[in-house]
C-alpha positions as CSV (number, residue, x, y, z in Angstrom):
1,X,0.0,0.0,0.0
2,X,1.5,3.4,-1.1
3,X,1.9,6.2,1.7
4,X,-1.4,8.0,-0.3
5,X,-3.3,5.2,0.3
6,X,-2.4,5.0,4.4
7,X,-2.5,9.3,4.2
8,X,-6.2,8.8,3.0
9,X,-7.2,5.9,5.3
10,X,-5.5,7.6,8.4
11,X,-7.7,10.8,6.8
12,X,-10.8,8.5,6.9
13,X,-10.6,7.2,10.2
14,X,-10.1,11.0,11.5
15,X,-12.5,11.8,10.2
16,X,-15.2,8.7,11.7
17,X,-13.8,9.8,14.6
18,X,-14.4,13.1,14.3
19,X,-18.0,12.0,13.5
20,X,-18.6,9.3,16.6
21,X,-17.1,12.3,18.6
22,X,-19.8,14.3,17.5
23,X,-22.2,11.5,18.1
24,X,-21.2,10.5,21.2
25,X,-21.4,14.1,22.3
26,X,-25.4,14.7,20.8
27,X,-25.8,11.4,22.7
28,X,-24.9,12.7,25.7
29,X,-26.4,16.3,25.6
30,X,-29.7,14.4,24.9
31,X,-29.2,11.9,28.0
32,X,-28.5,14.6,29.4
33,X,-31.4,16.3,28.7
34,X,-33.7,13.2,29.5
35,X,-31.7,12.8,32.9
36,X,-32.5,16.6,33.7
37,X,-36.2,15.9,32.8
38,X,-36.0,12.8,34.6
39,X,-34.9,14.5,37.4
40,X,-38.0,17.3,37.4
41,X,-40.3,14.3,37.0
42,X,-38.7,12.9,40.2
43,X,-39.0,15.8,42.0
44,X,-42.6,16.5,40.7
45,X,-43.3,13.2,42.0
46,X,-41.8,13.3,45.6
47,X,-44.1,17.0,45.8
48,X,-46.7,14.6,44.8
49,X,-46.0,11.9,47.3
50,X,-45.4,14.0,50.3
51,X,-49.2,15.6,49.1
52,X,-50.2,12.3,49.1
53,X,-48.8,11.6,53.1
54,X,-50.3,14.4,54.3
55,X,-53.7,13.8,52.8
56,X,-53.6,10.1,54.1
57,X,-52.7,11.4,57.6
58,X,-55.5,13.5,57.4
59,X,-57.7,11.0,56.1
60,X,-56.3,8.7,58.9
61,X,-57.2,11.4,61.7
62,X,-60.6,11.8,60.7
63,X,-61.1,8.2,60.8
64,X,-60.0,8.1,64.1
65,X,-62.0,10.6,64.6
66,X,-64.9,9.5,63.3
67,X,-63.9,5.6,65.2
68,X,-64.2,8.1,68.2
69,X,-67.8,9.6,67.0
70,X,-69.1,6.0,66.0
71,X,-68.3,4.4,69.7
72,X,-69.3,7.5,71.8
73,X,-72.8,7.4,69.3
74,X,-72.8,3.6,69.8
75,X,-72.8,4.1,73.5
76,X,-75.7,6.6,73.2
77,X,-77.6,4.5,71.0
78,X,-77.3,1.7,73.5
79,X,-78.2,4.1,76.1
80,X,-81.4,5.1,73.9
81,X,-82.4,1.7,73.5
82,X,-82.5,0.6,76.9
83,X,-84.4,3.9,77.0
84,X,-86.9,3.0,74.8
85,X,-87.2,-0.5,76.0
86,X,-88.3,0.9,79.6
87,X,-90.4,3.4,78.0
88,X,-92.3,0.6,75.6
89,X,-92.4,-1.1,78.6
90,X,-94.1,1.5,80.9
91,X,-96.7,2.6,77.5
92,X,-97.6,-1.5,77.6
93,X,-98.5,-0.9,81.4
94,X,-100.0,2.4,81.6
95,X,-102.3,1.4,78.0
96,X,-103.4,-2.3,80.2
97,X,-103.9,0.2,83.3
98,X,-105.9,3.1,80.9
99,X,-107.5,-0.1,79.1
100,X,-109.1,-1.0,81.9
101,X,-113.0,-0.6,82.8
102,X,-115.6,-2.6,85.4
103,X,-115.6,-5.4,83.1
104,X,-111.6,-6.3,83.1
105,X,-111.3,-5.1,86.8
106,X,-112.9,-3.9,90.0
107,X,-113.4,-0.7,88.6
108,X,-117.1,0.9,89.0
109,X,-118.7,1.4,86.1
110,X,-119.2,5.3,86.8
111,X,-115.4,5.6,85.2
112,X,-115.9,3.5,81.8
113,X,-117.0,7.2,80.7
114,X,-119.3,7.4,77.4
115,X,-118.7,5.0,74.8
116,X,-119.6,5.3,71.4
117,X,-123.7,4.7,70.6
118,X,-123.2,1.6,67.6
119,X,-126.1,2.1,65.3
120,X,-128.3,-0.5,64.7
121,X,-128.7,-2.2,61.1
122,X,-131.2,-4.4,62.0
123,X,-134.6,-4.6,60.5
124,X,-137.3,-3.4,62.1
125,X,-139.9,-6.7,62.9
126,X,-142.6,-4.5,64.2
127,X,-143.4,-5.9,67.2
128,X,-143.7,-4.2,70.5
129,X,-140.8,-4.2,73.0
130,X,-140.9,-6.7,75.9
131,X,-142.5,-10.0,76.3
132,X,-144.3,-11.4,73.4
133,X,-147.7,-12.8,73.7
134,X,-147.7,-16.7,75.0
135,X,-144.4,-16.5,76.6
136,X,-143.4,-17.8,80.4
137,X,-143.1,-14.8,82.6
138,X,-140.3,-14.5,84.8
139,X,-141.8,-11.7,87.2
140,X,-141.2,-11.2,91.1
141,X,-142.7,-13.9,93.2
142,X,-143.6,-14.5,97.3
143,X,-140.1,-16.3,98.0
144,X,-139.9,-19.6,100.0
145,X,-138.1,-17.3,102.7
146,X,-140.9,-15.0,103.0
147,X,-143.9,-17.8,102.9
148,X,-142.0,-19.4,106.1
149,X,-142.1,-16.2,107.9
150,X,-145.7,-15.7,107.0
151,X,-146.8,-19.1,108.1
152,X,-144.4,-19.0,111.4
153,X,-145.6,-15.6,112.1
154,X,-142.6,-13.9,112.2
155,X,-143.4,-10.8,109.9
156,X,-146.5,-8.9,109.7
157,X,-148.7,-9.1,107.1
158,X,-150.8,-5.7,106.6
159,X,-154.4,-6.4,104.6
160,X,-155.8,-3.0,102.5
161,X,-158.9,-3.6,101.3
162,X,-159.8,-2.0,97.9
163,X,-163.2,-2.3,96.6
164,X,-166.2,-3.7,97.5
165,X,-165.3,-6.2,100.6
166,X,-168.5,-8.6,100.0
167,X,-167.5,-10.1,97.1
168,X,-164.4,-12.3,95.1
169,X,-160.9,-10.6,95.2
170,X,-157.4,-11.3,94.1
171,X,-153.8,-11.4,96.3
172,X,-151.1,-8.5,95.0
173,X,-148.8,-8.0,97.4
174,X,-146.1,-5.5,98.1
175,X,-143.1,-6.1,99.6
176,X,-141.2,-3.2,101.7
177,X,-138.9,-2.8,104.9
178,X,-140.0,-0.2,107.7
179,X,-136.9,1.2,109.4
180,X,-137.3,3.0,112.5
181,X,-135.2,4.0,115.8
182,X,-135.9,1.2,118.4
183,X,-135.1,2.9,122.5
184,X,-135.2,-0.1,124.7
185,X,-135.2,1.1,128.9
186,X,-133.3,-0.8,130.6
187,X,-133.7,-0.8,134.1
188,X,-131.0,-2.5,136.8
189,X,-132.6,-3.0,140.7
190,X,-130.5,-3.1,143.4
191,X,-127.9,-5.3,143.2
192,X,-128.2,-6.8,140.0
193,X,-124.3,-6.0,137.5
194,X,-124.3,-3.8,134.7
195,X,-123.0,-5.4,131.4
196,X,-119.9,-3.2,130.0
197,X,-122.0,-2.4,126.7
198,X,-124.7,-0.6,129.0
199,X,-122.3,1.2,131.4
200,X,-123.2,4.9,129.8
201,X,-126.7,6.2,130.3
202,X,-127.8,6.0,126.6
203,X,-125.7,3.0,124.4
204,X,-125.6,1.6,120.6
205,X,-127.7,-1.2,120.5
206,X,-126.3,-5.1,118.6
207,X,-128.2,-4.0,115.5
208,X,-127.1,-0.9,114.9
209,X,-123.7,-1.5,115.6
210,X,-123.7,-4.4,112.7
211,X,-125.3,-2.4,110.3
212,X,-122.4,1.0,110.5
213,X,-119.7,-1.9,110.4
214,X,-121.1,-3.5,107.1
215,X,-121.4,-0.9,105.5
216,X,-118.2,0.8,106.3
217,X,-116.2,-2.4,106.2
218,X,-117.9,-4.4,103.6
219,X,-119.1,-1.8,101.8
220,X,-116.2,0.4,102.0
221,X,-118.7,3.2,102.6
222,X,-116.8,6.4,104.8
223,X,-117.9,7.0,108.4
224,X,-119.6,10.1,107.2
225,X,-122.1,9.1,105.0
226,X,-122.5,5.9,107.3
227,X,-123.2,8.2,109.5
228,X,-125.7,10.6,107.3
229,X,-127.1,7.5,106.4
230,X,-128.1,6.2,109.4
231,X,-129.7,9.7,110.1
232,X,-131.3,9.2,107.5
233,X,-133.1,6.0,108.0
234,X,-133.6,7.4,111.8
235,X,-135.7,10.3,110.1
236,X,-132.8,11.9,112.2
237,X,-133.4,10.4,115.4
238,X,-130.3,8.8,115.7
239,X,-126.4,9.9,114.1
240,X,-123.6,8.0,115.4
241,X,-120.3,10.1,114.8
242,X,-116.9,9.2,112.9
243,X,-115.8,8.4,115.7
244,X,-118.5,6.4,117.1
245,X,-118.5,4.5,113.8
246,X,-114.6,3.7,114.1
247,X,-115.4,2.1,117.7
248,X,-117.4,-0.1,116.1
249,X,-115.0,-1.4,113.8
250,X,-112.8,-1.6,116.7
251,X,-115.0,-3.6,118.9
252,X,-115.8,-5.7,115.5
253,X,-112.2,-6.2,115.3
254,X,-111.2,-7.8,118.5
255,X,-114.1,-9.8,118.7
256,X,-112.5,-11.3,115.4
257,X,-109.3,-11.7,116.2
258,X,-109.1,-15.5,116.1
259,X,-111.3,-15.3,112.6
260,X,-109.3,-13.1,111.2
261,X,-106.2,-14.9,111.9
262,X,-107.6,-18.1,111.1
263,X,-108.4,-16.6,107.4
264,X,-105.2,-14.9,107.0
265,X,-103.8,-19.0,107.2
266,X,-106.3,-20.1,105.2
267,X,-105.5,-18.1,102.9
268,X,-101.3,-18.1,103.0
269,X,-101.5,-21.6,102.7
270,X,-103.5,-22.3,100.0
271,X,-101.8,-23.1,96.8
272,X,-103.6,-20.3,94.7
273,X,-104.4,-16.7,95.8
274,X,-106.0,-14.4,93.3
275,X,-104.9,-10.9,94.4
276,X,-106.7,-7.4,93.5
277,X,-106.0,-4.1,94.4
278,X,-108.8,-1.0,94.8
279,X,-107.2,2.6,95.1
280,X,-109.0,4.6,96.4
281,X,-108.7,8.2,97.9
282,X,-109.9,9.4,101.2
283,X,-109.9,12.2,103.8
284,X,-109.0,10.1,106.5
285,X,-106.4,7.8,107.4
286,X,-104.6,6.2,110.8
287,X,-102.1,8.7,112.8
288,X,-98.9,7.8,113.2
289,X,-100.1,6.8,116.8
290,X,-102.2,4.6,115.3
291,X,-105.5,5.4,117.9
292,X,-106.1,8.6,116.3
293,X,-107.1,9.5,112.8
294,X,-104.9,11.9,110.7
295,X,-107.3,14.9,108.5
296,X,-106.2,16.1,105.5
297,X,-106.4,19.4,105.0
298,X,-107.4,20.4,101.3
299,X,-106.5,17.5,99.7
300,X,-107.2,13.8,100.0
301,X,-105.1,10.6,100.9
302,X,-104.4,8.1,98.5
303,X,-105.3,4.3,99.6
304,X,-105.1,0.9,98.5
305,X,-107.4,-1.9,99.1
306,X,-105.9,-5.5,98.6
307,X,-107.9,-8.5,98.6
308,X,-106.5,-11.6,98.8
309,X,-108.8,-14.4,97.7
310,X,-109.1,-18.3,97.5
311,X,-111.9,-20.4,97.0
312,X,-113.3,-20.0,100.2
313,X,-111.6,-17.5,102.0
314,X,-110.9,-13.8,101.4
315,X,-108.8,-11.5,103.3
316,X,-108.5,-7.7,103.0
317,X,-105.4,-5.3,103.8
């Protein structure tokens, strides 16, 4: 090979290096280039991510926040349950105690209040009220009880006359009940003992007594209309006081004692008891000494009868 031939192949390969220089160095300017952009996409994202952190520690704190609310509300709405199940509970009482009327309970019928008048649908059949014609009357008769104390003579029998007296006649006969203050003078001679129900000058008699403790005891009527009552029948002849009235019971009572305990047994030892209470209010009620009897003064007492029943037996409180 001639020295022009190695002059232009050493010119050659200059000059491809010249060129792969210049490559090399447009390669790098555009890594370069890439690595800068690179670079401002990194940092782009790391802005990014710690935007991302804080937003997740928020998100974080309001969920623990909000884990807070939701046990603090859970609590409440347990609370409100149990709330609501006391309150259902007292509605289901207070409806069975507003429900009921004198045919569920011992209520009088004066409070079932007005109910509503159903209208009748039914046809008409145009006959008259009542008892039909041909049918068994059921109307009030002499009873067996009264014919004995005809025939025995133990009740009188008054006879009125209307009409002409010479001829036929037919019985109707009306039954009544005379009431009428009885004063019977008792007179102790010399020597002879006083009973202890005589010793003041004028005393209750046995019948009157019995009658002001029925119908305060077992009639639960007050000592005051006992008392008017009695007055009444009397034609005012005779008004035993409160007072009087509430000796009676008294005397009633210890004459009973044994009875009365006797039932309260009866009545602890039988297998079923049916139990009932009356309230009831009243203007009255036992002291604190328990001989007295305690007033009230513009207002009334509130009171509660219990009975306590069996088969044969009851017993009040």
């Amino acid at each position: 090979m001639t020295n022009e031939q190695y002059l232009r192949q050493a010119k050659d390969l200059r000059l491809r290096i010249e060129n792969m220089k210049i490559a090399r160095q447009i390669s790098e300017d555009k890594l370069g280039l890439e690595i800068q952009e690179l670079k401002q996409e990194v940092r782009s994202k790391d802005h990014q991510v710690r935007l991302l952190q804080t937003h997740i520690a928020k998100i974080e704190e309001a969920y623990h926040r909000a884990k807070v609310d939701n046990e603090v509300l859970q609590r409440r709405y347990e609370e409100i349950s149990d709330q609501c199940g006391a309150l259902a509970d007292s509605v289901t009482m207070l409806k069975a105690r507003i429900n009921k009327d004198s045919s569920n309970s011992c209520k009088p019928p004066s409070t079932d209040g007005l109910k509503k008048v159903i209208h009748n649908n039914r046809m008409s059949s145009g006959r008259k009220p009542g008892g039909q014609p041909g049918h068994i009357g059921h109307g009030l008769t002499l009873s067996k009880k009264l014919v004995e104390l005809i025939e025995e003579g133990k009740t009188d029998v008054e006879v009125v006359d209307h009409g002409d007296t010479c001829g036929e006649y037919i019985s109707k006969y009306e039954v009544d009940i005379l009431t009428m203050a009885v004063i019977k003078e008792h007179r102790f001679y010399k020597g002879e003992p006083i009973p202890d129900g005589l010793k003041n000058p004028v005393n209750y008699g046995p019948n009157i007594k019995a009658m002001c403790v029925d119908l305060s005891m077992e009639g639960l009527v007050s000592a005051q209309r006992v008392s008017e009552f009695i007055e009444s029948l009397s034609s005012g002849a005779v008004k035993p006081s409160k007072a009087t009235i509430l000796a009676f019971q008294d005397e009633l009572s210890g004459m009973l004692d044994k009875e009365l305990e006797t039932i309260r047994e009866s009545v602890v030892e039988a297998p079923v008891i049916s139990v009932d209470e009356t309230p009831r209010s009243s203007t009255q009620r036992p002291a604190d000494d328990n001989e007295s009897m305690e007033v009230a003064r513009g207002k009334s007492f509130n009171l509660c009868v219990r009975t306590y029943s069996t088969h044969d037996s009851v017993y009040l409180t």
